[in-house]
C-alpha positions as CSV (number, residue, x, y, z in Angstrom):
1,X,0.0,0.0,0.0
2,X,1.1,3.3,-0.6
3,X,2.1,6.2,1.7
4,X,2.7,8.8,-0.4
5,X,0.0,10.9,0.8
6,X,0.7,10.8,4.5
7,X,4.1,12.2,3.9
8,X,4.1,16.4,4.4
9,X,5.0,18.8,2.0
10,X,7.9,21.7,3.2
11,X,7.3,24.8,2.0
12,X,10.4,26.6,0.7
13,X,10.8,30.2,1.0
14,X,8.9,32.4,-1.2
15,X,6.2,30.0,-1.8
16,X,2.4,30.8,0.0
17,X,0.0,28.3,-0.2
18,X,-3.7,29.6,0.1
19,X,-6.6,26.5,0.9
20,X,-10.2,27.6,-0.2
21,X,-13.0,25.4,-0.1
22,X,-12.5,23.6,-3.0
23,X,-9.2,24.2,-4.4
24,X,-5.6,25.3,-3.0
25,X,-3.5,28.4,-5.0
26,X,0.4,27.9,-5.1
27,X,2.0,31.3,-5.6
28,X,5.8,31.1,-6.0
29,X,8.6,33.2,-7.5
30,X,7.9,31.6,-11.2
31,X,3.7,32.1,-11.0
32,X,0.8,30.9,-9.2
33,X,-1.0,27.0,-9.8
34,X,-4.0,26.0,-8.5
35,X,-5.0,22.5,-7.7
36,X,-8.6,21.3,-7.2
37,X,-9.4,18.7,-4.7
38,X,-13.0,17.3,-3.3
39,X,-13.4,18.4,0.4
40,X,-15.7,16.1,1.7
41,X,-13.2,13.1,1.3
42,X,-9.7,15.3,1.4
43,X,-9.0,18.0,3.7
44,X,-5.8,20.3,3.1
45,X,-3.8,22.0,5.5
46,X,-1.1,24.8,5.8
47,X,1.0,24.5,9.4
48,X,4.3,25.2,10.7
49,X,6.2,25.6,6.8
50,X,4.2,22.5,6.0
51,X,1.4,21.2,4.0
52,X,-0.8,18.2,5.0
53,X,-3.2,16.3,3.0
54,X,-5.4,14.0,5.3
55,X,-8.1,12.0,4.1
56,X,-12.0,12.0,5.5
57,X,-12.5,8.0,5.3
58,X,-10.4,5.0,4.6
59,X,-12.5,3.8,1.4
60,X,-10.6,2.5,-1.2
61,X,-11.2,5.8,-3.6
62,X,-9.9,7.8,-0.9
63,X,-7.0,6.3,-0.4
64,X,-6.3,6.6,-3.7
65,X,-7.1,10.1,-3.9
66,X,-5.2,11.2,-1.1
67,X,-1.8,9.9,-2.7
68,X,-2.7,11.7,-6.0
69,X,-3.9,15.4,-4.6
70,X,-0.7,15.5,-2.1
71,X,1.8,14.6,-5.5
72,X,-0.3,17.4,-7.7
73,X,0.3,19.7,-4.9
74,X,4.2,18.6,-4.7
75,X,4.8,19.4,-8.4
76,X,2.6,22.7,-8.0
77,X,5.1,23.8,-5.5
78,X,8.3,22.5,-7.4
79,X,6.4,24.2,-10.0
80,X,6.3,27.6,-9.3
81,X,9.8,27.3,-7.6
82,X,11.8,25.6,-10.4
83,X,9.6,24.6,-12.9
84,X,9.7,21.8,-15.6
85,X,11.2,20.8,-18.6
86,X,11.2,18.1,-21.6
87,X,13.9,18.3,-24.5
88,X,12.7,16.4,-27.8
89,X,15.2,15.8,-30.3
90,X,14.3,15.9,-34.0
91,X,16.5,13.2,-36.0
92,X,15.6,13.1,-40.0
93,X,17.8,14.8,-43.3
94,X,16.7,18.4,-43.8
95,X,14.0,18.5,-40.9
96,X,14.3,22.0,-39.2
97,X,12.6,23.7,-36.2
98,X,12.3,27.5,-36.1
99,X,10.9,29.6,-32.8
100,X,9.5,32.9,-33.2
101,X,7.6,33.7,-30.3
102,X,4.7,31.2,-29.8
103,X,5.0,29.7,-32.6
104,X,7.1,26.4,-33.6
105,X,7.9,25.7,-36.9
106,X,9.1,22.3,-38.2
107,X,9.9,21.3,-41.4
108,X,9.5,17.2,-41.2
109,X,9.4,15.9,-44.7
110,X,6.0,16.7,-45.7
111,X,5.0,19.2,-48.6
112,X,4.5,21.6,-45.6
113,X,5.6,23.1,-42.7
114,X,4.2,22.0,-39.6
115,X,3.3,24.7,-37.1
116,X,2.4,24.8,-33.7
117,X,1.4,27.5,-31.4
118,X,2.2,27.0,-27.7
119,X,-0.3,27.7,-25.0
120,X,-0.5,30.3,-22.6
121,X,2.4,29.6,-19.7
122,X,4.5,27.4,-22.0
123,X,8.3,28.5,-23.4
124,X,9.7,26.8,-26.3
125,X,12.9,27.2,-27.1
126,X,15.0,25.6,-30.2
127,X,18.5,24.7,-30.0
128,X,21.0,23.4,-32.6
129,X,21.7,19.8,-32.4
130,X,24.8,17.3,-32.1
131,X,25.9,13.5,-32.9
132,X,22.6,13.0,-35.5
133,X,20.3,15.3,-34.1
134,X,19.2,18.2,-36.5
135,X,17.5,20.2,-33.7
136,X,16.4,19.6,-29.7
137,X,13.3,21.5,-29.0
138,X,13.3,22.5,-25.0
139,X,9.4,23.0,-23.6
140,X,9.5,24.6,-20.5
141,X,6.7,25.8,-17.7
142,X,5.7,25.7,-14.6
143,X,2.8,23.0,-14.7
144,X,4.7,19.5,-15.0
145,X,0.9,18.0,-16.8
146,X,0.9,20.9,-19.4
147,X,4.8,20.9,-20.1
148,X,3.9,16.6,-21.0
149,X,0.9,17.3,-23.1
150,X,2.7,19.8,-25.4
151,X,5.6,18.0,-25.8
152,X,3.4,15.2,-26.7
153,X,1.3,17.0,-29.2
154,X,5.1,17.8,-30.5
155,X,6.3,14.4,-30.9
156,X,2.9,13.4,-32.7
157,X,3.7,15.5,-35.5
158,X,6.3,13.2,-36.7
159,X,6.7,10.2,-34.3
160,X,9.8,8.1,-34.8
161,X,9.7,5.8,-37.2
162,X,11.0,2.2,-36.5
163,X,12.9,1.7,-39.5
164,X,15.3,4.6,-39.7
165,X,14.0,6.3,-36.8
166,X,13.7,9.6,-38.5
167,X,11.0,12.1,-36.9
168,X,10.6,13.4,-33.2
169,X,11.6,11.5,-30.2
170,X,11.9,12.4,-26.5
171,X,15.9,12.9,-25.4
172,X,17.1,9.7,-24.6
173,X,14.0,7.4,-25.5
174,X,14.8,4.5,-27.2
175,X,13.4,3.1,-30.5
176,X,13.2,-0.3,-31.3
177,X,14.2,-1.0,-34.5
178,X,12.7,-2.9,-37.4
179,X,14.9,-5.3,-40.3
180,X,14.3,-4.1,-43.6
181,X,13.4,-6.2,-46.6
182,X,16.0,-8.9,-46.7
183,X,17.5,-9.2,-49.9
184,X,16.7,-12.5,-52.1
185,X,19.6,-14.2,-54.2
């Protein structure tokens, strides 16, 4: 069983956690997060440079609930203290990434350039590459489940293909690789 929920949070310096009724704001140096939680089966509290997430019952569900809502509030405070990162790497002859702004723009192979405009509180930052890689594409933020998703909806623009595993991977993923055709004679 897991204890991950009974475990406190410290509160470094900087960071002021606010509890209403149904939610709890994290306010930190890099922004402010807010994390929603039900309050008849979790309670959240703030004492002593500490945050404690206790659970109403011992059901099943709630158990379960009280490890997630005391990690979400641990990366909402890592969060707005350091924030989050992923690097994707961009493997593939004459594929390109360009940054201006908000916007991301990949050539991939296709007829067309692929672009991608980055939500509200993400950076994306493109850097040149080394040893194979045309391009690594940094996403950056302060909400660890939004810094995923984009990179994700990244990566789906060109997934890695397992043959020559040209397109978009995550820095150090590994592909499996297929044979080719084998030659006959």
């Amino acid at each position: 069983m897991s204890r991950v929920g009974l475990r406190a949070i410290p509160l470094p310096p900087g960071v002021v956690v606010g509890v209403e009724p149904a939610s709890v704001s994290v306010t930190g140096p890099r922004g402010k997060l807010s994390v929603a939680y039900d309050p008849s089966r979790i309670s959240v509290v703030v004492e002593d440079g500490l945050v404690r997430v206790r659970r109403n019952s011992e059901a099943s569900s709630v158990r379960a609930l009280h490890g997630l809502v005391r990690s979400l509030l641990a990366n909402a405070i890592a969060g707005v203290v350091h924030g989050f990162s992923k690097t994707l790497e961009v493997h593939g002859v004459g594929f390109r990434v360009e940054v201006q702004g908000r916007r991301l723009t990949m050539q991939l192979g296709f007829s067309h350039p692929v672009v991608y405009e980055a939500p509200e509180g993400i950076e994306l930052r493109a850097d040149e590459g080394s040893g194979g890689v045309q391009a690594r594409i940094v996403v950056s933020g302060i909400d660890k489940q939004q810094v995923g998703q984009v990179a994700a909806d990244i990566r789906r623009r060109r997934k890695p293909e397992p043959y020559k595993g040209k397109g978009i991977r995550y820095e150090n993923e590994v592909i499996h690789w297929k044979a080719g055709k084998a030659a006959v004679g």
